[in-house]
KOLFI-228818 format. One record per residue (C-alpha): residue in one letter; residue number from 1; x, y, z. Coordinates in steps of 0.1 Angstrom, whole numbers, plus 5000, padded with zeros to 4 digits. Each point is the difference from the previous one (the first is absolute). Layout:
+------+------+------+------+------+
| resn | resi |   c1 |   c2 |   c3 |
+------+------+------+------+------+
|    a |  NUM |    X |    Y |    Z |
...
+------+------+------+------+------+
END
This chain:
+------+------+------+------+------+
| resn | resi |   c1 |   c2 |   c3 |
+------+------+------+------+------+
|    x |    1 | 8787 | 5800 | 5873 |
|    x |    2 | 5012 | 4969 | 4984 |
|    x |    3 | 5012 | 5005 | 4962 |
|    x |    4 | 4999 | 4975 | 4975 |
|    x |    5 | 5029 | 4993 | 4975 |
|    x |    6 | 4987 | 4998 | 4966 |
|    x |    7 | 5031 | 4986 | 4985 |
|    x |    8 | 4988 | 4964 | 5017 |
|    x |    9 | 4966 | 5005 | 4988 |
|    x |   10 | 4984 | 4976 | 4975 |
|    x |   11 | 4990 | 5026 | 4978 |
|    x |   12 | 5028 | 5023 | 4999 |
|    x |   13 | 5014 | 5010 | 4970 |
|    x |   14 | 4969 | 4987 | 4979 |
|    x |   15 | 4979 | 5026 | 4981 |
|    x |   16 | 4963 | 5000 | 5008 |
|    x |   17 | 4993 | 4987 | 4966 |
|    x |   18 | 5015 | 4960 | 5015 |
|    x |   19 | 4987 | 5009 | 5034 |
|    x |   20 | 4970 | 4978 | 4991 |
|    x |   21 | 5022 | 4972 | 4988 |
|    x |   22 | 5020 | 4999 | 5031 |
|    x |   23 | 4969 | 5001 | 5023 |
|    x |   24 | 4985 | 4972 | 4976 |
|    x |   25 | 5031 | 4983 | 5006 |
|    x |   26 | 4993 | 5005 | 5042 |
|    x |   27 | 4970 | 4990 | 4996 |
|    x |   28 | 5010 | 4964 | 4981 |
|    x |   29 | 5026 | 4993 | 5027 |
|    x |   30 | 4975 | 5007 | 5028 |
|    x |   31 | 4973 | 4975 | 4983 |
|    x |   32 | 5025 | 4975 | 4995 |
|    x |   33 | 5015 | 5003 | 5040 |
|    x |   34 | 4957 | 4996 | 5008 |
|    x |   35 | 5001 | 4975 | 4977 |
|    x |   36 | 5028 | 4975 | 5017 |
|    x |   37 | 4981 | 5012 | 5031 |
|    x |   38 | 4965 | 4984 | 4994 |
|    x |   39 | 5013 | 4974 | 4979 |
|    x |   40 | 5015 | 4989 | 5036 |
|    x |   41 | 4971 | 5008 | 5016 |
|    x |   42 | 4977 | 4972 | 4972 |
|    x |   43 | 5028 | 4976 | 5008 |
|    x |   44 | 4991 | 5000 | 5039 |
|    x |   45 | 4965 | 4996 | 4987 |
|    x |   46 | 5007 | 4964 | 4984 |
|    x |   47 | 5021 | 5008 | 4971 |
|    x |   48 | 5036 | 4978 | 4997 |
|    x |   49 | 5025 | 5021 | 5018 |
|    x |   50 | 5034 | 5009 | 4989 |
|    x |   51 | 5027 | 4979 | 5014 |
|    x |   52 | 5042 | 4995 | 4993 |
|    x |   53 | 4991 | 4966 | 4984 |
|    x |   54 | 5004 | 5002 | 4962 |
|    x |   55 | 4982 | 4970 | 4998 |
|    x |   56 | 4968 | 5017 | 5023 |
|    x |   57 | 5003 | 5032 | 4980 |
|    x |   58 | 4993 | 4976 | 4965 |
|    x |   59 | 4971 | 4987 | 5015 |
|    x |   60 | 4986 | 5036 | 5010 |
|    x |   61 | 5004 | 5010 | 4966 |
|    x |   62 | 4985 | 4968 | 4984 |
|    x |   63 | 4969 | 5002 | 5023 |
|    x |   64 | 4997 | 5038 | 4992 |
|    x |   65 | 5002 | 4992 | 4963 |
|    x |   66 | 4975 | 4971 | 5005 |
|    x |   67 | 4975 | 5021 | 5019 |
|    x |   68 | 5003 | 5030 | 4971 |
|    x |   69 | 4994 | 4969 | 4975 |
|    x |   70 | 4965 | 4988 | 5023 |
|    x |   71 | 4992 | 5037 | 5002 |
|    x |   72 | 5001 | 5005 | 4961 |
|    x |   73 | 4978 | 4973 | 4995 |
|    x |   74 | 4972 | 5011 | 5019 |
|    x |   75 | 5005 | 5036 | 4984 |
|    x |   76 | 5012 | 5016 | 5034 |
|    x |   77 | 5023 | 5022 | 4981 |
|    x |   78 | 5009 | 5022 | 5030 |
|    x |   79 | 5008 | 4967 | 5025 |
|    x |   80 | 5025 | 4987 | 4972 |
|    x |   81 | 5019 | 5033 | 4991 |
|    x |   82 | 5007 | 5001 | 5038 |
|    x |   83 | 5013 | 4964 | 5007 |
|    x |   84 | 5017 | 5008 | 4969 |
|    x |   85 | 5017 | 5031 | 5014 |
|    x |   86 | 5005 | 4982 | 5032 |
|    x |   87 | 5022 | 4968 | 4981 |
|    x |   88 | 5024 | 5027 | 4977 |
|    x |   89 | 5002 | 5022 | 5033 |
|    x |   90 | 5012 | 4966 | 5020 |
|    x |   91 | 5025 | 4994 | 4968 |
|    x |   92 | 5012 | 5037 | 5006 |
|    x |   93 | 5008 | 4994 | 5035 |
|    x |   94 | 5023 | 4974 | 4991 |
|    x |   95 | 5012 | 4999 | 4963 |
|    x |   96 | 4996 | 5038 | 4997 |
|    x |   97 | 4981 | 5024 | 4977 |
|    x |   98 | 5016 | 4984 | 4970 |
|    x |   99 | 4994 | 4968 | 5000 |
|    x |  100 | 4989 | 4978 | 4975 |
|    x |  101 | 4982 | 4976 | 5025 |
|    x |  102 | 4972 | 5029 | 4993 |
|    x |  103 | 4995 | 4996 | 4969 |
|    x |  104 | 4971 | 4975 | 4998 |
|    x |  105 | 4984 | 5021 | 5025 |
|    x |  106 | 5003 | 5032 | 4983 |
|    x |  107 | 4983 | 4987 | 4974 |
|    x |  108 | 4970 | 4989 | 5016 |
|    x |  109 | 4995 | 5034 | 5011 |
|    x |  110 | 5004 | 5014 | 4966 |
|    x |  111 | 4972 | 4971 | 4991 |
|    x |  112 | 4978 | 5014 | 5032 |
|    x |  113 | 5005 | 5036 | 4984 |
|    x |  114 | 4992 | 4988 | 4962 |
|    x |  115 | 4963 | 4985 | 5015 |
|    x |  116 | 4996 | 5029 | 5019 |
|    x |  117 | 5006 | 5025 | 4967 |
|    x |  118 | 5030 | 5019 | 5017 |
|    x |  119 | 5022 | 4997 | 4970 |
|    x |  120 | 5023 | 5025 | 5012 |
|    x |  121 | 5009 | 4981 | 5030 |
|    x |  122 | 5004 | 4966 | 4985 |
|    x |  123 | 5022 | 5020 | 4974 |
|    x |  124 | 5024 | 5011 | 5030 |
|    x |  125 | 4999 | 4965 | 5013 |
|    x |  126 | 5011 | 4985 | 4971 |
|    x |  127 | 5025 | 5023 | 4987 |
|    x |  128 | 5016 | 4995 | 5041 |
|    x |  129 | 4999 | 4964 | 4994 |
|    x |  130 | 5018 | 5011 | 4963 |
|    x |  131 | 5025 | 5021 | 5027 |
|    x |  132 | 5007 | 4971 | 5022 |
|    x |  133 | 5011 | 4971 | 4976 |
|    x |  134 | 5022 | 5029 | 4982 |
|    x |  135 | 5020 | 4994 | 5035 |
|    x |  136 | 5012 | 4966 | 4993 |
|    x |  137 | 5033 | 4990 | 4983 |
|    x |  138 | 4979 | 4971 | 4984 |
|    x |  139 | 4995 | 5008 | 4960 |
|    x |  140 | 4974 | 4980 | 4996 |
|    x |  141 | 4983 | 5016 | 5027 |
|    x |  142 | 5004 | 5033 | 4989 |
|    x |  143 | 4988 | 4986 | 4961 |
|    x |  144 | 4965 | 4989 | 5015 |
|    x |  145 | 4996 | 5027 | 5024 |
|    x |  146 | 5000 | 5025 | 4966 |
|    x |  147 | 4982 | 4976 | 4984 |
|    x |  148 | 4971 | 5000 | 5026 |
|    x |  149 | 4996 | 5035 | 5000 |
|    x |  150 | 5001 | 5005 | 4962 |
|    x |  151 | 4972 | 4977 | 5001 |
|    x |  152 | 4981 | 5020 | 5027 |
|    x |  153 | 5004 | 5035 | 4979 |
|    x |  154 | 4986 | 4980 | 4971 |
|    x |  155 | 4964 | 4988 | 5018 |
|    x |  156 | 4999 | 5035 | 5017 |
|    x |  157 | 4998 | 5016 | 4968 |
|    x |  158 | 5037 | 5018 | 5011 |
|    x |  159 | 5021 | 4993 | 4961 |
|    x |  160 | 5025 | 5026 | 4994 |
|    x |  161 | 5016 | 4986 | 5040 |
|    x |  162 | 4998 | 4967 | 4991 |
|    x |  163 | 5016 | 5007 | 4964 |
|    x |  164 | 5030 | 5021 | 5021 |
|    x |  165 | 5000 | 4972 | 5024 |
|    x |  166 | 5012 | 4975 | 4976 |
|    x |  167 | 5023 | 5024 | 4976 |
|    x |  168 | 5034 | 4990 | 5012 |
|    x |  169 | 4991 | 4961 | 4990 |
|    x |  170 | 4993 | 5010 | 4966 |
|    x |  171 | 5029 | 4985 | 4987 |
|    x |  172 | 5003 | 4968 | 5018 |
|    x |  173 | 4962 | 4991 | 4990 |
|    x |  174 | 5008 | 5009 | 4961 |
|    x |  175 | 5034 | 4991 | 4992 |
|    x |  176 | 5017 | 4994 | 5035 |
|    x |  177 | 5016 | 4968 | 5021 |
|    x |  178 | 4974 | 5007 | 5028 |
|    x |  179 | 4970 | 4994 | 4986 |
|    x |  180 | 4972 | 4992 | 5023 |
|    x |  181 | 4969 | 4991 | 4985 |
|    x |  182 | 4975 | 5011 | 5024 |
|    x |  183 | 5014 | 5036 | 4999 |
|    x |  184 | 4999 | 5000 | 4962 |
|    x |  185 | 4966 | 4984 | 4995 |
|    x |  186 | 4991 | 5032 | 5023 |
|    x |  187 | 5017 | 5025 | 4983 |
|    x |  188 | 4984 | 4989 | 4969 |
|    x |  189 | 4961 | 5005 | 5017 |
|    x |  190 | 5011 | 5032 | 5013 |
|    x |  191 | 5010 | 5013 | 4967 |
|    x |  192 | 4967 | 4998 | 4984 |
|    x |  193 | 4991 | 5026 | 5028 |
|    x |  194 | 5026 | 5028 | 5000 |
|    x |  195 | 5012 | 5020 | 4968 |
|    x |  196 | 5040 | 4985 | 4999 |
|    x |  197 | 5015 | 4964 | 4998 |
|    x |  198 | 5005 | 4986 | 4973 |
|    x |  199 | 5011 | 4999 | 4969 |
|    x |  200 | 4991 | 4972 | 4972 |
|    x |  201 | 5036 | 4982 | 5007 |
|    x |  202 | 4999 | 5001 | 5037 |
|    x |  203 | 4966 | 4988 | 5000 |
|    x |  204 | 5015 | 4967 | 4979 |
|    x |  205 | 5031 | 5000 | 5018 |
|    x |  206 | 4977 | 4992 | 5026 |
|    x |  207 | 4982 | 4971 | 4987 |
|    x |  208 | 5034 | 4984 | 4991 |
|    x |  209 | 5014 | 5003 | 5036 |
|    x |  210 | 4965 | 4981 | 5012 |
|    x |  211 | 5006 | 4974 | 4972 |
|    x |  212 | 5040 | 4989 | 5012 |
|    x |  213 | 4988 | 5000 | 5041 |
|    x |  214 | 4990 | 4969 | 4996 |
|    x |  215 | 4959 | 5015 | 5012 |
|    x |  216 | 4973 | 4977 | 4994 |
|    x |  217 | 4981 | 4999 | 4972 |
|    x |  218 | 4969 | 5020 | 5021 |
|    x |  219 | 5023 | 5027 | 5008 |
|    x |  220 | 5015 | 5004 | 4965 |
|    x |  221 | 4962 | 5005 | 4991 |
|    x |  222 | 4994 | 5028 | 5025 |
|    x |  223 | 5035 | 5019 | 4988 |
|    x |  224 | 4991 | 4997 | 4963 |
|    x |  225 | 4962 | 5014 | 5004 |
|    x |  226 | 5017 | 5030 | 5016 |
|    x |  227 | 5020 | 5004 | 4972 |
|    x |  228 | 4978 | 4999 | 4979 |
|    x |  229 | 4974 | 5023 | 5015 |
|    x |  230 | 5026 | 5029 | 5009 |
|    x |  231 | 5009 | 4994 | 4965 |
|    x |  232 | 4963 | 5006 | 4989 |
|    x |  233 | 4995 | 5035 | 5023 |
|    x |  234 | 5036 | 5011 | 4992 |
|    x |  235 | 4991 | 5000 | 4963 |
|    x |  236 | 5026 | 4971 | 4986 |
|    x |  237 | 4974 | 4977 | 4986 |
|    x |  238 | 5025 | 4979 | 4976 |
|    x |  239 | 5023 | 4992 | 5025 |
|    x |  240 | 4967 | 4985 | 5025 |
|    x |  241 | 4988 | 4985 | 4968 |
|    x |  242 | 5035 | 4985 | 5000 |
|    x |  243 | 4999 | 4985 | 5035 |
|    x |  244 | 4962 | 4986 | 4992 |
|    x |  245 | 5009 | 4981 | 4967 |
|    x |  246 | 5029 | 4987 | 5021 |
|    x |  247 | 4979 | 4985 | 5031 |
|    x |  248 | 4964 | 4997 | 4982 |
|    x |  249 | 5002 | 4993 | 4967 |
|    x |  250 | 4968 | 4978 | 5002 |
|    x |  251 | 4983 | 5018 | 5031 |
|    x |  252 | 4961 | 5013 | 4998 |
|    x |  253 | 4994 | 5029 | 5027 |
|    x |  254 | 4974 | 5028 | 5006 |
|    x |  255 | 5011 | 5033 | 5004 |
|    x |  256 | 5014 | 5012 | 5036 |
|    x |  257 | 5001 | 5036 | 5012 |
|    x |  258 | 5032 | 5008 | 5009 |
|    x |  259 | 5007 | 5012 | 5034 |
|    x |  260 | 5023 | 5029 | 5009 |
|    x |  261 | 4990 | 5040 | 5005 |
|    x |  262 | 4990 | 5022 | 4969 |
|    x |  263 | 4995 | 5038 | 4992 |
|    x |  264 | 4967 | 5014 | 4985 |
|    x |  265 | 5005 | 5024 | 4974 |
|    x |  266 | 4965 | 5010 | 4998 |
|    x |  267 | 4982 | 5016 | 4971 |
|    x |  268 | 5001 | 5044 | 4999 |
|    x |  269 | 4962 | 5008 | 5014 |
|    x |  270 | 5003 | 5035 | 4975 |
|    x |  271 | 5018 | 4982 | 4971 |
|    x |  272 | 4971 | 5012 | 4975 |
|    x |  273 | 5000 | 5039 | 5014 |
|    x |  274 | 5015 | 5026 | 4978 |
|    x |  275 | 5027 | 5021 | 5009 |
|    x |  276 | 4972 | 5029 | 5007 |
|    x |  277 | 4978 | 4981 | 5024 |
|    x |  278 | 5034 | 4985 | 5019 |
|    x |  279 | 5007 | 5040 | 5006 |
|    x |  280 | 4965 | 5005 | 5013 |
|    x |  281 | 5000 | 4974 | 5022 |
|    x |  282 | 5036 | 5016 | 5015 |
|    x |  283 | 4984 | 5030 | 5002 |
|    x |  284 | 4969 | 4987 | 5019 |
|    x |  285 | 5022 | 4981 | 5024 |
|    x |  286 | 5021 | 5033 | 5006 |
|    x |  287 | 4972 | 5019 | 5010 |
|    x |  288 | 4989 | 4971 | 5023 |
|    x |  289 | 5037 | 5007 | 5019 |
|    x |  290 | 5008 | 4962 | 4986 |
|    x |  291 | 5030 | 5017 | 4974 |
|    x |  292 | 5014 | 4975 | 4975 |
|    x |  293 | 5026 | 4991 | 5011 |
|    x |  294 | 4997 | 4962 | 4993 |
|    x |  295 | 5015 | 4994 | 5032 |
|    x |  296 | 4974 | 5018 | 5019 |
|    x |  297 | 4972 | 4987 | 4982 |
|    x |  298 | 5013 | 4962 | 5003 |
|    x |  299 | 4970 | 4994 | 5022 |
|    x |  300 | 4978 | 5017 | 4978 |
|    x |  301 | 5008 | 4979 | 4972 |
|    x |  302 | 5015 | 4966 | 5017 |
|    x |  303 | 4985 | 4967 | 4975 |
|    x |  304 | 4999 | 4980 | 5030 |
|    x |  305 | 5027 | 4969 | 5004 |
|    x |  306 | 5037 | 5009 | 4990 |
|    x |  307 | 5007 | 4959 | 5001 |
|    x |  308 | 4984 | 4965 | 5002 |
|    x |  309 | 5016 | 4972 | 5016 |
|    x |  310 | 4995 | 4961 | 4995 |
|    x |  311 | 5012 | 4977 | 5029 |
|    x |  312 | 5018 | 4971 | 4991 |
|    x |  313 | 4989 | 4979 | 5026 |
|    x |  314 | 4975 | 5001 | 5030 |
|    x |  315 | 5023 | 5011 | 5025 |
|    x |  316 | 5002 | 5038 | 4987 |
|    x |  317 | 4983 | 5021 | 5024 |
|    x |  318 | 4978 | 5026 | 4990 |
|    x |  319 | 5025 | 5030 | 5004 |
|    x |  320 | 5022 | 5020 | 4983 |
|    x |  321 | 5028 | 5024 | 5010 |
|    x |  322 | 5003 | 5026 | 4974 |
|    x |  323 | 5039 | 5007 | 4984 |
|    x |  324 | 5020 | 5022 | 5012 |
|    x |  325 | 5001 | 5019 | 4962 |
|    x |  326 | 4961 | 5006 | 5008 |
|    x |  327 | 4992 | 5040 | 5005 |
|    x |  328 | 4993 | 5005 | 5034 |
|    x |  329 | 5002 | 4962 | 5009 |
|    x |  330 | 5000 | 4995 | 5039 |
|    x |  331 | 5013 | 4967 | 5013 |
|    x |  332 | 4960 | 4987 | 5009 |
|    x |  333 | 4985 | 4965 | 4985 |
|    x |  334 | 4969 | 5009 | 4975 |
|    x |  335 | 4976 | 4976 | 5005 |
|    x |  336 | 4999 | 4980 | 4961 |
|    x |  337 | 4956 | 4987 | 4991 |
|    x |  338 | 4993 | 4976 | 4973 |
|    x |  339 | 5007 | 4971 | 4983 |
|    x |  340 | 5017 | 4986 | 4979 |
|    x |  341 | 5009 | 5036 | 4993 |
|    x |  342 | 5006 | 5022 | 5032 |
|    x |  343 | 5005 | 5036 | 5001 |
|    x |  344 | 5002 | 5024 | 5033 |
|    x |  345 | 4967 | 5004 | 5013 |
|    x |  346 | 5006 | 5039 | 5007 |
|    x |  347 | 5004 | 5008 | 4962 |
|    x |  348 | 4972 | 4969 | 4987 |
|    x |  349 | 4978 | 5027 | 5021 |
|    x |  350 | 5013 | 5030 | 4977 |
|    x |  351 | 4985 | 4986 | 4970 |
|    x |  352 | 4970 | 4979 | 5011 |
|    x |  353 | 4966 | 5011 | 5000 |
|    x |  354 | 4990 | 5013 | 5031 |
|    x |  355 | 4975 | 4968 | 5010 |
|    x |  356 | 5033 | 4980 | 5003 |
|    x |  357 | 5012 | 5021 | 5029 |
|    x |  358 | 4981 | 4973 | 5021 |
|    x |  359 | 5015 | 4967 | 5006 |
|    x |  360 | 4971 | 4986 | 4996 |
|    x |  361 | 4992 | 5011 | 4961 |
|    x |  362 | 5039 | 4995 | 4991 |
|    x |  363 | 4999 | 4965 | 5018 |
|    x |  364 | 4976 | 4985 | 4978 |
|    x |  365 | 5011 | 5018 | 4967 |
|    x |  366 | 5011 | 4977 | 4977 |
|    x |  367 | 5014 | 5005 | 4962 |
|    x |  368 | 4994 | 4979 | 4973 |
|    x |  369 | 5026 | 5002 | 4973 |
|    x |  370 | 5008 | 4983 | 4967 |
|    x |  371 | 5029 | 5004 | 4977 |
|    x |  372 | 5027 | 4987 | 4974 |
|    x |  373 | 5036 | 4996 | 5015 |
|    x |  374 | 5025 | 5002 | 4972 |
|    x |  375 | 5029 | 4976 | 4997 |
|    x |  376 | 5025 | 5024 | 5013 |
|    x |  377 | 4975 | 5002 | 5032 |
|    x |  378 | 4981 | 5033 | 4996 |
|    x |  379 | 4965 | 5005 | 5000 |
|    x |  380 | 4978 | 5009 | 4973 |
|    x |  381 | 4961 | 5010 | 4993 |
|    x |  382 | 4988 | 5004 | 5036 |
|    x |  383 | 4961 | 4996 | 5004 |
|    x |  384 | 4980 | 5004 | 5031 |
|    x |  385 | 4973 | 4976 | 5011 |
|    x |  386 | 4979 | 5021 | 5018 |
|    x |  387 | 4985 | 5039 | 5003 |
|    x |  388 | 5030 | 5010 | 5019 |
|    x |  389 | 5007 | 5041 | 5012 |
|    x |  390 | 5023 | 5020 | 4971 |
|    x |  391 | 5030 | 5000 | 5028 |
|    x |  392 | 4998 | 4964 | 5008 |
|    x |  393 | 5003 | 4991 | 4959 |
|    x |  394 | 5030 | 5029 | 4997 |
|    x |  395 | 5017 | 4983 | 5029 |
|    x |  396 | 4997 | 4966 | 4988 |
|    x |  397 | 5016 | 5010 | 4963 |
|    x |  398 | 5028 | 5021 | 5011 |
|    x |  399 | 5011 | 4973 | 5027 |
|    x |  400 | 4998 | 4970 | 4977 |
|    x |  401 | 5018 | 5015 | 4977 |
|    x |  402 | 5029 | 5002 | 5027 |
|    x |  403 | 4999 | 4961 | 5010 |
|    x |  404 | 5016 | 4976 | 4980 |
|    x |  405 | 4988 | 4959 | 4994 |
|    x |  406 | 5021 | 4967 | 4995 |
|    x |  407 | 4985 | 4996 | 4963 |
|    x |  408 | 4979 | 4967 | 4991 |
|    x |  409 | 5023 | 4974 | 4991 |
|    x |  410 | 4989 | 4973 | 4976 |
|    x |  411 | 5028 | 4977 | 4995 |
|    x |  412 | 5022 | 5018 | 5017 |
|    x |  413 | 4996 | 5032 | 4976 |
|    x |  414 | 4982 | 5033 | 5013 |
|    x |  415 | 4970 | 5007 | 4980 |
|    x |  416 | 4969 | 5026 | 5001 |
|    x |  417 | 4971 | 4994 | 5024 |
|    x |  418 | 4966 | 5012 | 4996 |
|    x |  419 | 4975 | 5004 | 5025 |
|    x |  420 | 5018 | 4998 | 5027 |
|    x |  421 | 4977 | 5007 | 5034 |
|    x |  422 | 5015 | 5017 | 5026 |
|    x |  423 | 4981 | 5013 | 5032 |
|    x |  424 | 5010 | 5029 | 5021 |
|    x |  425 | 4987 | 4997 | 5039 |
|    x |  426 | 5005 | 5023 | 5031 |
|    x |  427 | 4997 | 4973 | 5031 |
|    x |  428 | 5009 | 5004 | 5035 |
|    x |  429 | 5032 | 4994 | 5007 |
|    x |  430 | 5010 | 4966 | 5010 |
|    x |  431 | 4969 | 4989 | 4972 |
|    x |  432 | 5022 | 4999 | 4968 |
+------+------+------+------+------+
END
């Protein structure tokens, strides 16, 4: 009989809790040695083979990247995430795993994943690209690469990581040498999205750094409406009535919603029960095996969306990854609905009547709504236009009381505006 020693086995020593991650991890290296494998098996089939020539190898890997471009184009998403993965696995060969000649390439994968909705992959491709530039000695390398993924956790609805991305630059974007305008015109956008960052005097501090970088006149623009609306949301409306007098004193402008995520505190559904019918309706819901516990009962008695987010721009995708202070939270993207106000579709279907569970029905809902936006940028007297459901008019009024408008100016001064029309749509995505 011929015994085998365990001490030179792969999975000695590992409880059989990570024996599935090692065989996972078998598994990988195997696909990857089948892989190289049939990868020179399509170059004998006319693909550019791999030769000692630097110069050759460029031109495999331009081609690749060409043919992945020509594939995209004609919507052959499968064709162009494979000449893809043949071009980064020709720049592994030579430059190693690391290198930054990927870069470009990665990225057109994560794009491939984006159009094909696998969010969680493009996520891991872009926080690798993130990985890779953090190799370089180059600081201005490193600067864009966090840059570039702050930017991608702000359209994927991921806040709180892009906020912690950017917290050790606080200082140099407020009061510091290094200021770099891009990353502080971004921290700025983020803010309005995430519950910390900044105070009143950072916020101005970071107006004045724009003003002495010698930015053009565009840019200042784009740094002082940021201001000013994370001023608005924050609650500091004298200091963005400061900034307004100072760069519009004879400016005329509608009302703009301002973009950023928002928490609905919605109305008590048993404010006007007494104290004797709450304690029969404990008592029922104990005998049903429910307790009350409101912990237990939180799907019992859930209102429907927690928070609304408004995109700042049309490159937000619809999705949301929830914070890591949520109960229960898993990592998962939620699928976000609506515009201009977008909630998670899972809890819109908590609260809407049940005819909206088909697309259909919630496709062509629209709501009609008109109300008064006070100077400070709250709204006031909401009215319906239209016979719509009790839950729909409920939602409507506890979420708008949540968002937060750039006032009217006339002259450069915030005033009241009456009437103002706002309709609420649920269209397919990609239709907003």
């Amino acid at each position: 009989m011929r015994w085998i020693d365990l001490r030179k086995h792969f999975f000695y020593g590992l409880p059989p809790r990570k024996w599935a991650a090692a065989l996972k991890a078998c598994l990988l290296f195997m696909s990857l040695i089948l892989g190289t494998l049939g990868l020179h098996h399509g170059s004998k089939a006319g693909l550019p083979a791999h030769t000692a020539n630097s110069s050759q190898e460029s031109r495999d890997v331009d081609t690749l990247q060409a043919l992945g471009a020509a594939a995209r184009e004609r919507n052959a998403w499968a064709d162009a995430e494979d000449y893809l993965l043949r071009a980064q696995y020709q720049l592994h060969r030579e430059f190693g795993v690391t290198t930054a000649k990927q870069q470009p390439i990665v990225e057109g994968l994560a794009t491939l994943s984006i159009q094909s909705e696998n969010y969680q992959k493009a996520n891991q491709l872009f926080e690798f690209n993130h990985f890779v530039a953090q190799k370089t000695t180059l600081p201005a390398s490193m600067i864009q690469a966090d840059i570039a993924l702050a930017n991608w956790y702000l359209q994927s609805g991921q806040f709180e990581r892009a906020a912690a991305l950017l917290e050790p630059s606080e200082a140099d974007d407020f009061t510091g040498a290094n200021f770099i305008p891009e990353r502080a015109l971004l921290r700025l956008d983020i803010a309005r999205f995430t519950r910390h960052c900044c105070s009143p005097k950072e916020i101005m501090a970071t107006v004045e750094q724009a003003e002495h970088s010698g930015l053009p006149e565009d840019s200042l623009q784009q740094f002082r409406q940021a201001a000013i609306q994370l001023l608005i949301v924050s609650g500091h409306n004298i200091e963005a009535a400061s900034i307004l007098k100072a760069v519009a004193s004879s400016q005329n402008a509608p009302p703009r919603m301002i973009a950023g995520k928002r928490r609905i505190m919605h109305r008590d559904p048993n404010r006007e029960l007494s104290q004797i019918e709450r304690r029969q309706i404990e008592q029922l819901l104990q005998l049903r095996g429910m307790g009350s516990d409101p912990r237990m009962n939180d799907a019992l008695w859930n209102r429907g969306p927690q928070t609304v987010t408004i995109s700042s721009s049309d490159e937000f995708l619809p999705i949301e990854r929830p914070e890591q202070s949520e109960l229960g939270a898993n990592r998962q993207f939620h699928a976000l609905t609506g515009h201009p106000l977008r909630f998670r579709e899972k809890d819109l279907r908590q609260i809407l009547p049940a005819k909206y569970l088909k697309k259909a029905n919630l496709e062509s809902l629209e709501i009609v709504m008109v109300f008064a936006i006070t100077p400070e940028g709250r709204v006031r007297n909401i009215r319906f236009e239209g016979p719509y459901d009790r839950q729909i008019k409920e939602l409507m009024r506890d979420t708008l009381k949540a968002v937060r408008f750039q006032p009217e100016l006339r002259n450069g001064k915030p005033i009241l505006r009456e009437d103002f029309r706002l309709v609420q749509s649920f269209p397919l995505q990609g239709e907003a």
